[in-house]
N, C-alpha and C positions, 0 to 999 in steps of 0.2 A: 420689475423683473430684471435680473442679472443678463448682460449683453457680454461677457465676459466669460469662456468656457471654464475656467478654472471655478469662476465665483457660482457658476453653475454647475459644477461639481463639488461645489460646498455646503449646497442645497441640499445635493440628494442626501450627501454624506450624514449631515447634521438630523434632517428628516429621520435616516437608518438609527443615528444612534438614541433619537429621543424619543421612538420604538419602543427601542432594546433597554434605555434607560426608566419608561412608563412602565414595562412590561416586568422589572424587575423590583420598583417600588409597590407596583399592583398586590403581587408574589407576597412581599415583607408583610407590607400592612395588613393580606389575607389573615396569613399566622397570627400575628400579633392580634386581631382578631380574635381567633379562636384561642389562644391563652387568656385573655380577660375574659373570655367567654366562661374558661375551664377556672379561673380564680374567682369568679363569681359564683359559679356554681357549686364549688368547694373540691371540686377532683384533682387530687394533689396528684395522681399518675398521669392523667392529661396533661395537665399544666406541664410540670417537666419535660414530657416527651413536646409539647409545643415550644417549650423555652430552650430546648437544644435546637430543635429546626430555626426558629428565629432567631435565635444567635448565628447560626452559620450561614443563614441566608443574607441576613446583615453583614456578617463581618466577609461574603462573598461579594453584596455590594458596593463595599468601603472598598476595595483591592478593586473592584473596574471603574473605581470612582464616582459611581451614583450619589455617594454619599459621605460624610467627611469622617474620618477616624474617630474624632473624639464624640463626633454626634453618635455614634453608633456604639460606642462607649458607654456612654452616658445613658444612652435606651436604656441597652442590655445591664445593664449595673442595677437598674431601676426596677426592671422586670424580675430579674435573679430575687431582687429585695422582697418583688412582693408575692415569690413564690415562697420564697423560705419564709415570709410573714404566715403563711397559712399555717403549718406548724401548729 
């Protein structure tokens, strides 16, 4: 245990944000989720309305840093792909 008030206000800190950063990966992966759910089952208007939510929850992740720019690129690139694959 930290004996050092700073070090122990880096604790709380860190604790707070890995929260806030579990609680927002949770969120992601729920959607993305329910789009393979909606691409399996064949519902092209699901699926879209799930692949905008996942896109912007992702690319709101990437901007507080949950997640890295180009990983969230590459999801979303992948998922777009296998929506228009339904078609």
């Amino acid at each position: 245990m930290a004996n050092i008030k700073s070090a122990k206000k880096r604790i709380k800190v860190i604790e707070t944000k890995t929260l806030r950063n579990k609680m927002i990966k949770s969120e992601v992966k729920t959607t993305i989720k329910k789009l393979e759910a909606a691409i399996a089952s064949g519902d092209k208007d699901a699926a879209k309305k799930y692949l905008l939510q996942a896109t912007s929850k992702m690319d709101k992740a990437a901007a507080k840093g949950v997640y890295h720019k180009n990983t969230v690129s590459r999801k979303v690139s992948r998922m777009a792909a296998a929506v228009n694959k339904m078609a």
